[in-house]
PQR file with spaces between the fields and no chain letter, atoms N, CA, C, O and H, PARSE charges and radii, in Angstrom:
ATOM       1  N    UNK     1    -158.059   43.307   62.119 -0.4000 1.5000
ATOM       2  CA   UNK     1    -157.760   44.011   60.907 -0.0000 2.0000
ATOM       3  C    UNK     1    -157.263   45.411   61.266  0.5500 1.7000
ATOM       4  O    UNK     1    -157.662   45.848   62.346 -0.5500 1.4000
ATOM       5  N    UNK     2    -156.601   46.046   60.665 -0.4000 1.5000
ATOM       6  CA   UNK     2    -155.259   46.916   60.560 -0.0000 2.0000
ATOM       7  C    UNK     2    -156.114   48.359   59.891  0.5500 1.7000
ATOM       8  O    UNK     2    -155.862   48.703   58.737 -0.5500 1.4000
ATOM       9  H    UNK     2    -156.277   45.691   59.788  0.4000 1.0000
ATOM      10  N    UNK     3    -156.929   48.983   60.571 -0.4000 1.5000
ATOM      11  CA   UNK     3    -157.600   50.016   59.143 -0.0000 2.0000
ATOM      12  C    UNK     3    -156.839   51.624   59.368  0.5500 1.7000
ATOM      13  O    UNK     3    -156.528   51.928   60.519 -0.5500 1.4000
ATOM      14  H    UNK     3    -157.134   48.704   61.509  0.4000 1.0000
ATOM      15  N    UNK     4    -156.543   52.682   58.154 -0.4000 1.5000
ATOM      16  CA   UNK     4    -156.320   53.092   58.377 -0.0000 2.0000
ATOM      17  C    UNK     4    -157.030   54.409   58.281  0.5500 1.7000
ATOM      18  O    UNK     4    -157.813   54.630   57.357 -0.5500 1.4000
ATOM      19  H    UNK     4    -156.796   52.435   57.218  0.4000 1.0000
ATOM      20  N    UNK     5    -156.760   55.327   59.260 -0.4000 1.5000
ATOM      21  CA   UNK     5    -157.638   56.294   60.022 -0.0000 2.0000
ATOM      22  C    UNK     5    -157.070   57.418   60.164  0.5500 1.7000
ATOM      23  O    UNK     5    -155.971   57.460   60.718 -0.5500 1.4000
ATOM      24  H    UNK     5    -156.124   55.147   60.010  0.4000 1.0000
ATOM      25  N    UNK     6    -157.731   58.655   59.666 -0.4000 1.5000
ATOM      26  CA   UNK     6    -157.475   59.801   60.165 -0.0000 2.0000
ATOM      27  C    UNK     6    -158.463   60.593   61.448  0.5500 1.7000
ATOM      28  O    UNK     6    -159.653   60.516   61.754 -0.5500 1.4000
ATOM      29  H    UNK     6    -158.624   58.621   59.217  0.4000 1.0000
ATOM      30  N    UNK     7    -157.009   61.550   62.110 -0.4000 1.5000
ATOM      31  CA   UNK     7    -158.260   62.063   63.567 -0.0000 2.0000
ATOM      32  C    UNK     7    -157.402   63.062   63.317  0.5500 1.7000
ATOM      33  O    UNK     7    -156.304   63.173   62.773 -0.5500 1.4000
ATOM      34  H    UNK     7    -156.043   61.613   61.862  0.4000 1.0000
ATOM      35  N    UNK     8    -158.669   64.203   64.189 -0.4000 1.5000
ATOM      36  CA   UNK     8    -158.190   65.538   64.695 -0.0000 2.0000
ATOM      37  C    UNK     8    -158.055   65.170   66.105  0.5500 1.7000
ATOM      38  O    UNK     8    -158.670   64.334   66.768 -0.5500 1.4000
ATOM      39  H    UNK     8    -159.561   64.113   64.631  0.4000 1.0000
ATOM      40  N    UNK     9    -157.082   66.007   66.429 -0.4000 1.5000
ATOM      41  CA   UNK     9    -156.863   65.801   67.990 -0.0000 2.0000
ATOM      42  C    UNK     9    -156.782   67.685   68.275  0.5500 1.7000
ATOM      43  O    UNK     9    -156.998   68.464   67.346 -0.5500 1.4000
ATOM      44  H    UNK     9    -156.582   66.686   65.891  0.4000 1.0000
ATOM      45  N    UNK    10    -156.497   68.081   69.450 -0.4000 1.5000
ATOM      46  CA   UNK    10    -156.294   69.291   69.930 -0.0000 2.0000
ATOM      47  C    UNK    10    -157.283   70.154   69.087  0.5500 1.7000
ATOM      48  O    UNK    10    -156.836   71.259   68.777 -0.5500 1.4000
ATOM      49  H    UNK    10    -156.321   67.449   70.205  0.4000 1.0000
ATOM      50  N    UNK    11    -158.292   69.917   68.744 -0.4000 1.5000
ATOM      51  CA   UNK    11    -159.135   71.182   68.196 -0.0000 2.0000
ATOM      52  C    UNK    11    -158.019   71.596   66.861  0.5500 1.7000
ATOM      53  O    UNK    11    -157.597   72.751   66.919 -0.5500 1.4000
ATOM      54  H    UNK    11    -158.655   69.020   68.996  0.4000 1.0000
ATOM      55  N    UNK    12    -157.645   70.953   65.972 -0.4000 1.5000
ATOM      56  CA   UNK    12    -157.014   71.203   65.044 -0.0000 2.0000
ATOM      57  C    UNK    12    -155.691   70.323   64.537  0.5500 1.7000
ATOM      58  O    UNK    12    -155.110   70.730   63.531 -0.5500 1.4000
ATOM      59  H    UNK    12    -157.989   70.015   65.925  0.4000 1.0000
ATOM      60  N    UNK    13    -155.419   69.657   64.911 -0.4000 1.5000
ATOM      61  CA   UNK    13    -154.168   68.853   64.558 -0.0000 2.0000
ATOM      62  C    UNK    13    -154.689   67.133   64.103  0.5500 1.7000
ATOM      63  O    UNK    13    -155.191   66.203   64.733 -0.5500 1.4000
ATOM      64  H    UNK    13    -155.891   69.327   65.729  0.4000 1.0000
ATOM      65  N    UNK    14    -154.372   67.288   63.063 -0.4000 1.5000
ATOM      66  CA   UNK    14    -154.897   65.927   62.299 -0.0000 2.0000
ATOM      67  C    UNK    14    -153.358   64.816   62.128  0.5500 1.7000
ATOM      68  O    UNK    14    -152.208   65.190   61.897 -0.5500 1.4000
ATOM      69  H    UNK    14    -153.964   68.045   62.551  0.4000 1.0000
ATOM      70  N    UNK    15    -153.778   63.638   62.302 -0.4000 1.5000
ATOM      71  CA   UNK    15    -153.163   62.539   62.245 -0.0000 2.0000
ATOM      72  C    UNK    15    -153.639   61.505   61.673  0.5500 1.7000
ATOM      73  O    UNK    15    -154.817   61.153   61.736 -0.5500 1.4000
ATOM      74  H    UNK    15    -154.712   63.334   62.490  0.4000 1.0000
ATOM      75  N    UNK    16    -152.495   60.784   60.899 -0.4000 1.5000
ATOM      76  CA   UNK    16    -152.881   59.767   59.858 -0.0000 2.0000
ATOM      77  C    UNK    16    -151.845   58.401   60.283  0.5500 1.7000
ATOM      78  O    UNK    16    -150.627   58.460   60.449 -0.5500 1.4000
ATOM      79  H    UNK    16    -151.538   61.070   60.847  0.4000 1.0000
ATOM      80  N    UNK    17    -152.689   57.225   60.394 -0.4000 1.5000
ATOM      81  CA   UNK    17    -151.920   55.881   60.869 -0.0000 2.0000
ATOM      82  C    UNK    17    -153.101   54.608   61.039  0.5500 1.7000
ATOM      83  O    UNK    17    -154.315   54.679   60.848 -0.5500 1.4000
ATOM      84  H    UNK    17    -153.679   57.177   60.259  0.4000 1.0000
ATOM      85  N    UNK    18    -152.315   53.498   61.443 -0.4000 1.5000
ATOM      86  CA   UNK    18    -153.202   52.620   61.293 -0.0000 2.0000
ATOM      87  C    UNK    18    -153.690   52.254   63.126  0.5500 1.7000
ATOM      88  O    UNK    18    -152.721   52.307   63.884 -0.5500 1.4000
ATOM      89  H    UNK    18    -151.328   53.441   61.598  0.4000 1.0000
ATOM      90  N    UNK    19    -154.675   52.008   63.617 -0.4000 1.5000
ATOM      91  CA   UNK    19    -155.339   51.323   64.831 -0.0000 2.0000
ATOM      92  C    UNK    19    -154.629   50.754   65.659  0.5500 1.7000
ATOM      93  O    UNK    19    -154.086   49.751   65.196 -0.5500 1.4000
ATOM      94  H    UNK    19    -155.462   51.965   63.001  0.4000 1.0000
ATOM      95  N    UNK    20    -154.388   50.982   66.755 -0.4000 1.5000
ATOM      96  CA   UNK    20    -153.371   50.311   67.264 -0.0000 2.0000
ATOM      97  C    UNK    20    -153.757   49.137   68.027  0.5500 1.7000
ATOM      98  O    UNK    20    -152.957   48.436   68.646 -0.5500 1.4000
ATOM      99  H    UNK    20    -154.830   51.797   67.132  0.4000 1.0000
ATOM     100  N    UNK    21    -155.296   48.902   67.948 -0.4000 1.5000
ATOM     101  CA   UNK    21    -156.274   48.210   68.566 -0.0000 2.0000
ATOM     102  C    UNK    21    -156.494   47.010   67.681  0.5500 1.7000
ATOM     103  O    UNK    21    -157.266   46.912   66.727 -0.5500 1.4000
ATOM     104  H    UNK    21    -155.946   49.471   67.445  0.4000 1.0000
ATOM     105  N    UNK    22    -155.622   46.067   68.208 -0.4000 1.5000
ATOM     106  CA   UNK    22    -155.688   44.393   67.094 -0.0000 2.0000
ATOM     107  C    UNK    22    -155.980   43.718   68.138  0.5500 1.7000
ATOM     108  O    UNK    22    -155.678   43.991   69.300 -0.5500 1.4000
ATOM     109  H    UNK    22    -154.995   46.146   68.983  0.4000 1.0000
ATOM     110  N    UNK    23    -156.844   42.415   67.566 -0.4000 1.5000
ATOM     111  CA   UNK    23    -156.703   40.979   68.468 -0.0000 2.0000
ATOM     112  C    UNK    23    -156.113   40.230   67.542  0.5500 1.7000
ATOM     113  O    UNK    23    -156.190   40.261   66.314 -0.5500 1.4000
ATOM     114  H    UNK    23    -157.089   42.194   66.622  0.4000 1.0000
ATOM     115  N    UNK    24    -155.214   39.211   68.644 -0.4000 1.5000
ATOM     116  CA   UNK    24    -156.076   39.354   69.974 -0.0000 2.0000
ATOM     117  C    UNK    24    -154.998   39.454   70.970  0.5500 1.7000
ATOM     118  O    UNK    24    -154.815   38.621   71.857 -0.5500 1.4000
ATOM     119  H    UNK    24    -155.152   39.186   69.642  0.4000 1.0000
ATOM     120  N    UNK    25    -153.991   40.967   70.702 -0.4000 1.5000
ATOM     121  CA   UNK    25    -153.432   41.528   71.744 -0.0000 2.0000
ATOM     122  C    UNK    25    -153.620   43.394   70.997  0.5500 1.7000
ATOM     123  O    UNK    25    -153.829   43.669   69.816 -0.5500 1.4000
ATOM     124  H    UNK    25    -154.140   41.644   69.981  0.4000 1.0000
ATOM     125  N    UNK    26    -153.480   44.224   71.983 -0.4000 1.5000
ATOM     126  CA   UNK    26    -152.677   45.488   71.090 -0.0000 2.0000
ATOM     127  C    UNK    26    -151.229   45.556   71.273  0.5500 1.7000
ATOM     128  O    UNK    26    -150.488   44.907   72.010 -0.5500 1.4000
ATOM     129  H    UNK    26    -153.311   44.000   72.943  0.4000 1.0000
ATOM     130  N    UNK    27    -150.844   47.097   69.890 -0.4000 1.5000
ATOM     131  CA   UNK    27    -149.737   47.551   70.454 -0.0000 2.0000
ATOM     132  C    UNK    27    -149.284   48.972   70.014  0.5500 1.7000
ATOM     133  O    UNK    27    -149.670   49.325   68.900 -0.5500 1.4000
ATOM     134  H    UNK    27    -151.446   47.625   69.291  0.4000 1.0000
ATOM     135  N    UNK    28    -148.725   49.605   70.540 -0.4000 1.5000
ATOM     136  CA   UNK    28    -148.409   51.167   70.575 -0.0000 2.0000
ATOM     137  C    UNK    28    -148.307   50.968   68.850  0.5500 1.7000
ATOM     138  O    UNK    28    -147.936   49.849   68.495 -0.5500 1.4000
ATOM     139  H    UNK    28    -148.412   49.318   71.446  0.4000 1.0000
ATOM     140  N    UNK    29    -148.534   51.722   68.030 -0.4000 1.5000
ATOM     141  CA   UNK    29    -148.845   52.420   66.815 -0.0000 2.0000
ATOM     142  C    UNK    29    -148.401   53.821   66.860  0.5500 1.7000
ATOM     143  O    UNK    29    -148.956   54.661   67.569 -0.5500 1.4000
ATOM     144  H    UNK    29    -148.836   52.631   68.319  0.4000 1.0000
ATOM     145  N    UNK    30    -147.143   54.127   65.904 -0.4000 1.5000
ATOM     146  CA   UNK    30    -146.786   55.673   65.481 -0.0000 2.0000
ATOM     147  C    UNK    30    -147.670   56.570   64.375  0.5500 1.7000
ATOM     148  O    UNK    30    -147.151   56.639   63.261 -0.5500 1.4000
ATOM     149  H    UNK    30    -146.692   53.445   65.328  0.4000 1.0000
ATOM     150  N    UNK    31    -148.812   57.193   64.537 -0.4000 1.5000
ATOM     151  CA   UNK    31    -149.233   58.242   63.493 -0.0000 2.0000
ATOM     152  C    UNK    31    -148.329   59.064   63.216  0.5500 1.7000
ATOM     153  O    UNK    31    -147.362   59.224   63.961 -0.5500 1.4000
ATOM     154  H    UNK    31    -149.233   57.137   65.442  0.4000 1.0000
ATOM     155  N    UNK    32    -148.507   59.765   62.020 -0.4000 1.5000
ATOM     156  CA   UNK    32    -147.943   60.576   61.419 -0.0000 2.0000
ATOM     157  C    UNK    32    -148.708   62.240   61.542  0.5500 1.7000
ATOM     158  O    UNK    32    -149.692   62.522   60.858 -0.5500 1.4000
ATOM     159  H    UNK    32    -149.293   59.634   61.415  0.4000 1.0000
ATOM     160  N    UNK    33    -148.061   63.243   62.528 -0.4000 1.5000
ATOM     161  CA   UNK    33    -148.999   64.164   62.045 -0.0000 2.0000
ATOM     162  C    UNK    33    -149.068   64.660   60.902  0.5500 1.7000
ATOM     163  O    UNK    33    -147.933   64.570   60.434 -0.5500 1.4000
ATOM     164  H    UNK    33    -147.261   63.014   63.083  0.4000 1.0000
ATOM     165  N    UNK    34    -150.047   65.350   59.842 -0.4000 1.5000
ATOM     166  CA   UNK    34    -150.245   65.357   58.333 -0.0000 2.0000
ATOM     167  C    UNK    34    -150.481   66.784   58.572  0.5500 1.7000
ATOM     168  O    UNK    34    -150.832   67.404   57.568 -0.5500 1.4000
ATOM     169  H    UNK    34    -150.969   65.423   60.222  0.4000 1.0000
ATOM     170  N    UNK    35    -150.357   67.556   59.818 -0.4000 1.5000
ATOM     171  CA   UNK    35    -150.665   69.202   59.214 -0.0000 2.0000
ATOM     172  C    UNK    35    -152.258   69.400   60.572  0.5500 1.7000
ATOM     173  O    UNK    35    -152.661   68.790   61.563 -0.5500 1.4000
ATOM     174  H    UNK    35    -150.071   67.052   60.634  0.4000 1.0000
ATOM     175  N    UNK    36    -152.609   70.455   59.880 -0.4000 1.5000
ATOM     176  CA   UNK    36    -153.736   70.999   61.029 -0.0000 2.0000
ATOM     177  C    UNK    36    -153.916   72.477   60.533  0.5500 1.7000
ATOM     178  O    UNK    36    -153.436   73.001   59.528 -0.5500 1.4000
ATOM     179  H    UNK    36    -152.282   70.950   59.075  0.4000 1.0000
ATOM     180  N    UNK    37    -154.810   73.066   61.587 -0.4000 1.5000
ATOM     181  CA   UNK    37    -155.501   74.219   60.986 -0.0000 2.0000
ATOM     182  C    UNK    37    -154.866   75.158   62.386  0.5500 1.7000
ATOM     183  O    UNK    37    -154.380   74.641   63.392 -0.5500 1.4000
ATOM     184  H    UNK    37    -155.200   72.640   62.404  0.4000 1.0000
ATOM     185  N    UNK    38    -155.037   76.849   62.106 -0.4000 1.5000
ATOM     186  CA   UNK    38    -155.129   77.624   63.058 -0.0000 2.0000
ATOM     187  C    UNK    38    -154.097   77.684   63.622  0.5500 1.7000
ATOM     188  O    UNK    38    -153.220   78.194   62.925 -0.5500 1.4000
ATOM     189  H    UNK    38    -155.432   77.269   61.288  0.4000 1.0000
ATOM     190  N    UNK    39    -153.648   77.254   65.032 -0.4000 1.5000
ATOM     191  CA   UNK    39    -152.022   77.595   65.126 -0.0000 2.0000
ATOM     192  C    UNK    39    -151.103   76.034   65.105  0.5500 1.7000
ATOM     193  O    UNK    39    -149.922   75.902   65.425 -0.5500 1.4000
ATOM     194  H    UNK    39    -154.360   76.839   65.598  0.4000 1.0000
ATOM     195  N    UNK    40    -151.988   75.024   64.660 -0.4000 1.5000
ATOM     196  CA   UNK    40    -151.443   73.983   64.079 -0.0000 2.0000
ATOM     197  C    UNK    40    -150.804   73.530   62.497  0.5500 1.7000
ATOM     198  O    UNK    40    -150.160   72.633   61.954 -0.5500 1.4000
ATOM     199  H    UNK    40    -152.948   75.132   64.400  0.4000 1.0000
ATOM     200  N    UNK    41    -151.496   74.863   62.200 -0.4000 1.5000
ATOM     201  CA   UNK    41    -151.160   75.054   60.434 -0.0000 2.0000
ATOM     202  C    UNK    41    -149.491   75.007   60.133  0.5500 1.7000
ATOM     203  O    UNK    41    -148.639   75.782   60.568 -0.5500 1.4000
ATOM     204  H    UNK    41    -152.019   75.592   62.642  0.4000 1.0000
ATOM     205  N    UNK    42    -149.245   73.391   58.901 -0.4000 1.5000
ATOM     206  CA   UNK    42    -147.644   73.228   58.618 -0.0000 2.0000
ATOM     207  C    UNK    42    -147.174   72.233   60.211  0.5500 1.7000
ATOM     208  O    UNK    42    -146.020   71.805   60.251 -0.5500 1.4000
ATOM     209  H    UNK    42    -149.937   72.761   58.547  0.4000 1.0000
ATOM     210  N    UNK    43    -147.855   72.021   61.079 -0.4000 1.5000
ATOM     211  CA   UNK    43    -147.038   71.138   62.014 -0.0000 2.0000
ATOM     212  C    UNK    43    -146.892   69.748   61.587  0.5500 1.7000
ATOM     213  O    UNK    43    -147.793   69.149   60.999 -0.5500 1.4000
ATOM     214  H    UNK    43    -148.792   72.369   61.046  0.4000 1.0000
ATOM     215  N    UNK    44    -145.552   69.139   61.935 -0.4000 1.5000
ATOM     216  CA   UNK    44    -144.983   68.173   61.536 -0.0000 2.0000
ATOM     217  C    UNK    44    -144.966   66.843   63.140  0.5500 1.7000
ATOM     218  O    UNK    44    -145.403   67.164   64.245 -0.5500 1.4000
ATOM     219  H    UNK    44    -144.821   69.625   62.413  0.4000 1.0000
ATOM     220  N    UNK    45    -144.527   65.816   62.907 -0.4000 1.5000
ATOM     221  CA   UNK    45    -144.429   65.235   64.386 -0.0000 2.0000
ATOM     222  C    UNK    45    -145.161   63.510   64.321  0.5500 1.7000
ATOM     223  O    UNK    45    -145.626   63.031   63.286 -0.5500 1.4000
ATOM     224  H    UNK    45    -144.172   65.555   62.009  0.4000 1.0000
ATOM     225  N    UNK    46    -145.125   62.925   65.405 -0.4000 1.5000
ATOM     226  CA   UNK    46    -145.504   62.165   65.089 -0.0000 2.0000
ATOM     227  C    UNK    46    -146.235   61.806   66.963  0.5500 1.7000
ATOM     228  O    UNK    46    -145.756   62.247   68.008 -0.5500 1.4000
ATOM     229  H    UNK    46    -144.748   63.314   66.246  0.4000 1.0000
ATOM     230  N    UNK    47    -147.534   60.852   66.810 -0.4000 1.5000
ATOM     231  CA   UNK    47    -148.785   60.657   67.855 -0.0000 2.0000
ATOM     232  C    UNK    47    -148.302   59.287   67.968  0.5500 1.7000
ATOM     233  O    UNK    47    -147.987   58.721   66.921 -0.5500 1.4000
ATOM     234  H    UNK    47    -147.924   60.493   65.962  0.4000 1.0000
ATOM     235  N    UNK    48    -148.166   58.501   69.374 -0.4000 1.5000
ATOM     236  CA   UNK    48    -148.199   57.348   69.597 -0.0000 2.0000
ATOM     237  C    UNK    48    -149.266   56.951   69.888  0.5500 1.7000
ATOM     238  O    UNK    48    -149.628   57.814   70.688 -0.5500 1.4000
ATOM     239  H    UNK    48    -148.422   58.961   70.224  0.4000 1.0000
ATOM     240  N    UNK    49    -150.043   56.259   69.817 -0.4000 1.5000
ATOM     241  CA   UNK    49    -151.539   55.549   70.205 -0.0000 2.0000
ATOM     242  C    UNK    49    -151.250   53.805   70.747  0.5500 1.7000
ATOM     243  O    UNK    49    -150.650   52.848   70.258 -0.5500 1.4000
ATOM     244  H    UNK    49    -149.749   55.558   69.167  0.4000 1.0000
ATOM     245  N    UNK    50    -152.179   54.087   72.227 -0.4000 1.5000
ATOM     246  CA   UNK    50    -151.580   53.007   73.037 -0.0000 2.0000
ATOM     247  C    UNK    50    -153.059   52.651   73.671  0.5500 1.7000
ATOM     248  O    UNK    50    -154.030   53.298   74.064 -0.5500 1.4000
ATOM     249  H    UNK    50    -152.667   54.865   72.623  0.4000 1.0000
ATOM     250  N    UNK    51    -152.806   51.690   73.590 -0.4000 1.5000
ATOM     251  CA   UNK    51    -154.427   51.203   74.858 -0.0000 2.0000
ATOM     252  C    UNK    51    -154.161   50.701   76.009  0.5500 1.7000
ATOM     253  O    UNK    51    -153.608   49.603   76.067 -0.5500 1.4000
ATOM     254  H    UNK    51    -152.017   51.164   73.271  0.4000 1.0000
ATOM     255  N    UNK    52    -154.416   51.231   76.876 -0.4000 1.5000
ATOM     256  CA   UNK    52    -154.083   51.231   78.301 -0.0000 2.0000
ATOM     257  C    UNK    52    -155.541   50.445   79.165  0.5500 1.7000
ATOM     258  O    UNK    52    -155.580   50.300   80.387 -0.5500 1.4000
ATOM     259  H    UNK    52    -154.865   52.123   76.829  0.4000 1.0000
ATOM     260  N    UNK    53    -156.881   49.925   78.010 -0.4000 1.5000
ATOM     261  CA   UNK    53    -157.500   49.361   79.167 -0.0000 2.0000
ATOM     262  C    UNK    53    -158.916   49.356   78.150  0.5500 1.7000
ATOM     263  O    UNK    53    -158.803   49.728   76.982 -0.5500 1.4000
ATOM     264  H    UNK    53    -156.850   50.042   77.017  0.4000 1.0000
ATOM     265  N    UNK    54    -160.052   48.969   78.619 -0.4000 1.5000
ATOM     266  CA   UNK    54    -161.186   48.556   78.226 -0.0000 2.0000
ATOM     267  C    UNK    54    -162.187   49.220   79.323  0.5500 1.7000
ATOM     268  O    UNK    54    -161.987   49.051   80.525 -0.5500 1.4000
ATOM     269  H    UNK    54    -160.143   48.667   79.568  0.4000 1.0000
ATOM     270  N    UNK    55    -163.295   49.998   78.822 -0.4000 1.5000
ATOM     271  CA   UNK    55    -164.433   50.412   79.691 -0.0000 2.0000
ATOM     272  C    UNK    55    -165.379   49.683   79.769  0.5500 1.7000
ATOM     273  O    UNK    55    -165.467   48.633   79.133 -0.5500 1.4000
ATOM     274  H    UNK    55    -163.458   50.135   77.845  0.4000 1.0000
ATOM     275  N    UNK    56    -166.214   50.101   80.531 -0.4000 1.5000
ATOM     276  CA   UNK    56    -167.316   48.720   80.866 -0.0000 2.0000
ATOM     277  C    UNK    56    -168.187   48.339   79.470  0.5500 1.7000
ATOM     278  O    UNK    56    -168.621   47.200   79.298 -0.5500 1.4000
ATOM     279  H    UNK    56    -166.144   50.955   81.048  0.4000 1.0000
ATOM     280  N    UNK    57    -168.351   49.213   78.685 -0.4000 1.5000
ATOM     281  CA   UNK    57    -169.241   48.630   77.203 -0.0000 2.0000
ATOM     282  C    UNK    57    -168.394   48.246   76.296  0.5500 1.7000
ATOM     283  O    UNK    57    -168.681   48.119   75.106 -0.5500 1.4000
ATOM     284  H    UNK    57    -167.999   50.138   78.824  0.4000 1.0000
ATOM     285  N    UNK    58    -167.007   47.981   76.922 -0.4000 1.5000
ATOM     286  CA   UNK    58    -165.796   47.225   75.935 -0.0000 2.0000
ATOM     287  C    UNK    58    -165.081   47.995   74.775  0.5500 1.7000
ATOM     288  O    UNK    58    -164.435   47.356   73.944 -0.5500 1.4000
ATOM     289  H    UNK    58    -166.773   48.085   77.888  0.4000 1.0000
ATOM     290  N    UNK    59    -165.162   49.042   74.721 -0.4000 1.5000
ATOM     291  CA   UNK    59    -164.572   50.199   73.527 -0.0000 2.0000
ATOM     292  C    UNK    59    -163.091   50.094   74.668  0.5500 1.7000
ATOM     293  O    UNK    59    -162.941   49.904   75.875 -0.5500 1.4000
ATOM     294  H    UNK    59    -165.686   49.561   75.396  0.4000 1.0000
ATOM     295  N    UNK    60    -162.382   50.286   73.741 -0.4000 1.5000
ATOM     296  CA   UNK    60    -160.459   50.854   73.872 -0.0000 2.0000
ATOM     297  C    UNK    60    -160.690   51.782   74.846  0.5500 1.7000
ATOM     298  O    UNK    60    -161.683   52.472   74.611 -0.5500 1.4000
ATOM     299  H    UNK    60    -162.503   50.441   72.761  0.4000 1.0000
ATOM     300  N    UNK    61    -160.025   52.072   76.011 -0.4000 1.5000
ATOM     301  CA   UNK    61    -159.560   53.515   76.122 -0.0000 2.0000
ATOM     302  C    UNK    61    -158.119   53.719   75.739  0.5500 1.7000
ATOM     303  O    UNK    61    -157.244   52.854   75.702 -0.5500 1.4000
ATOM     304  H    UNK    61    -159.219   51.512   76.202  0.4000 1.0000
ATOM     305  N    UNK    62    -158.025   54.846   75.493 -0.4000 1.5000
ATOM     306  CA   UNK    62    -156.553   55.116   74.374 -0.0000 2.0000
ATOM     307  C    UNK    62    -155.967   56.570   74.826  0.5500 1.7000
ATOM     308  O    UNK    62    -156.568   57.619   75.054 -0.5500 1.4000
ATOM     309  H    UNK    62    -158.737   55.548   75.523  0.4000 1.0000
ATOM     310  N    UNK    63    -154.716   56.287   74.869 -0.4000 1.5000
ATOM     311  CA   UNK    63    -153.464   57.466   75.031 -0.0000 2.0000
ATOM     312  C    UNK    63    -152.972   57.490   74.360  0.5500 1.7000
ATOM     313  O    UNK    63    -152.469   56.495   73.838 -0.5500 1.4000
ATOM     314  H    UNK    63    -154.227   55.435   74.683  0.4000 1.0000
ATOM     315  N    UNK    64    -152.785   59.051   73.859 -0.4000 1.5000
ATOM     316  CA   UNK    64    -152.137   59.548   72.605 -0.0000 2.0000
ATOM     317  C    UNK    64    -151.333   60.011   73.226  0.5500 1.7000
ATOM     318  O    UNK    64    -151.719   60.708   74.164 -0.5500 1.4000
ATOM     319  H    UNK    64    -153.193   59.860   74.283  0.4000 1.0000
ATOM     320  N    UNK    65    -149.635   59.831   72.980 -0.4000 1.5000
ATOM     321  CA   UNK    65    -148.447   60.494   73.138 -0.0000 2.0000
ATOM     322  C    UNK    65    -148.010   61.649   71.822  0.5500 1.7000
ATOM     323  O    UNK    65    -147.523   61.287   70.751 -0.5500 1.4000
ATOM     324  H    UNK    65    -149.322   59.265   72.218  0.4000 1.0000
ATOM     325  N    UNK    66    -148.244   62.762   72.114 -0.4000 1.5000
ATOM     326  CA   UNK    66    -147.841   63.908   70.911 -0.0000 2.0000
ATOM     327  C    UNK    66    -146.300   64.090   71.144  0.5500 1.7000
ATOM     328  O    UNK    66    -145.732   64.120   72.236 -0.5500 1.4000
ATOM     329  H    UNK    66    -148.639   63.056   72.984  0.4000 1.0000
ATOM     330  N    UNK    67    -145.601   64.236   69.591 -0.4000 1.5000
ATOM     331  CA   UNK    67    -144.640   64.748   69.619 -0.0000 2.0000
ATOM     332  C    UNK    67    -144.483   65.493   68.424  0.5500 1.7000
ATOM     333  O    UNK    67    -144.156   64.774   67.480 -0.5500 1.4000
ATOM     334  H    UNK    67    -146.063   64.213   68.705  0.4000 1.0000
ATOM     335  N    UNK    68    -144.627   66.889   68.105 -0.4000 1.5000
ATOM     336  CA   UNK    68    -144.415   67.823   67.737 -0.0000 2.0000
ATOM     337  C    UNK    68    -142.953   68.388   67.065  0.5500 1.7000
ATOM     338  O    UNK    68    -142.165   68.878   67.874 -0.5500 1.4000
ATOM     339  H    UNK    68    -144.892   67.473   68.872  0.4000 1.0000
ATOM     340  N    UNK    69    -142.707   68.364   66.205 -0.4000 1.5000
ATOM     341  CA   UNK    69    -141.217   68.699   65.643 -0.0000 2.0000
ATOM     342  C    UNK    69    -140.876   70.011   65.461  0.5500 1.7000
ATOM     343  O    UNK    69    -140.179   70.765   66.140 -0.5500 1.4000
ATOM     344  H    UNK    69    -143.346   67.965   65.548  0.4000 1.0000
ATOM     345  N    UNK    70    -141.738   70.233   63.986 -0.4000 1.5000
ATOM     346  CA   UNK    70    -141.728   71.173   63.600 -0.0000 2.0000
ATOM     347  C    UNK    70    -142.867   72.214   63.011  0.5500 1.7000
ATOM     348  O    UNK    70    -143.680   71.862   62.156 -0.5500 1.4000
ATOM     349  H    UNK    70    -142.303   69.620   63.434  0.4000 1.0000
ATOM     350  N    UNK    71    -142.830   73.275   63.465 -0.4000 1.5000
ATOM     351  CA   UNK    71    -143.383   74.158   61.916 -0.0000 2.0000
ATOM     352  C    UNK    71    -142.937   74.717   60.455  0.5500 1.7000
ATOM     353  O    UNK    71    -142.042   75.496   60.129 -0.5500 1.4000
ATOM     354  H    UNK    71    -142.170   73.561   64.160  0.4000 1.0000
ATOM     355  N    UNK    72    -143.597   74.240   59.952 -0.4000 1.5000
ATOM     356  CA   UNK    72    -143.469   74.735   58.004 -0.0000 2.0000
ATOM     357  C    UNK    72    -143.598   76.676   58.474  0.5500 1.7000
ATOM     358  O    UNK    72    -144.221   77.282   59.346 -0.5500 1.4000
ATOM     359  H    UNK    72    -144.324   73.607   60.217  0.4000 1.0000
ATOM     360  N    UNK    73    -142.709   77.073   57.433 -0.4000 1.5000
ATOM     361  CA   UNK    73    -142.867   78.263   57.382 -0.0000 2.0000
ATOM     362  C    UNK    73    -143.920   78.963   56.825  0.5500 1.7000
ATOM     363  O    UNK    73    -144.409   78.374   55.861 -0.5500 1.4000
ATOM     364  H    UNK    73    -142.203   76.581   56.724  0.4000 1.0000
ATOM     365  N    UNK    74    -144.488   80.127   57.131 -0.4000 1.5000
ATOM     366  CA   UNK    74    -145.788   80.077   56.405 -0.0000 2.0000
ATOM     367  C    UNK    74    -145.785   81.405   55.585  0.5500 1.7000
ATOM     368  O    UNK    74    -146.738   81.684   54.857 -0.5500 1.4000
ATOM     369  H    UNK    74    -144.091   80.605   57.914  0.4000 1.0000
């Protein structure tokens, strides 16, 4: 199932998208960044989320690719 999720990443930069973590394969997933606080405040861009592997108690490990566009004027 497909859920969708918001995260802060960098101590301030929030992203909105769905899991990129399906069975019974994954696959890279584009978030949307939605904005952020502090010197992330108005950033635009978009987070790839990829799973590159499984730890020993079986949780995702996951790489986020940031790409950053723009800033809103403030």
């Amino acid at each position: 199932m497909r859920m969708l999720k918001y995260f802060a990443l960098l101590a301030g930069l929030i992203t909105q998208g769905f899991n990129s973590h399906r069975f019974p394969g994954s696959i890279p997933v584009a978030h949307a960044i939605v904005g952020g606080t502090g010197v992330f405040s108005g950033q635009t861009g978009e987070v790839i989320e990829e799973v590159i592997g499984k730890n020993k108690t079986g949780a995702f490990n996951l790489r986020y690719h940031i790409k950053i566009k723009k800033q809103a004027p403030k």
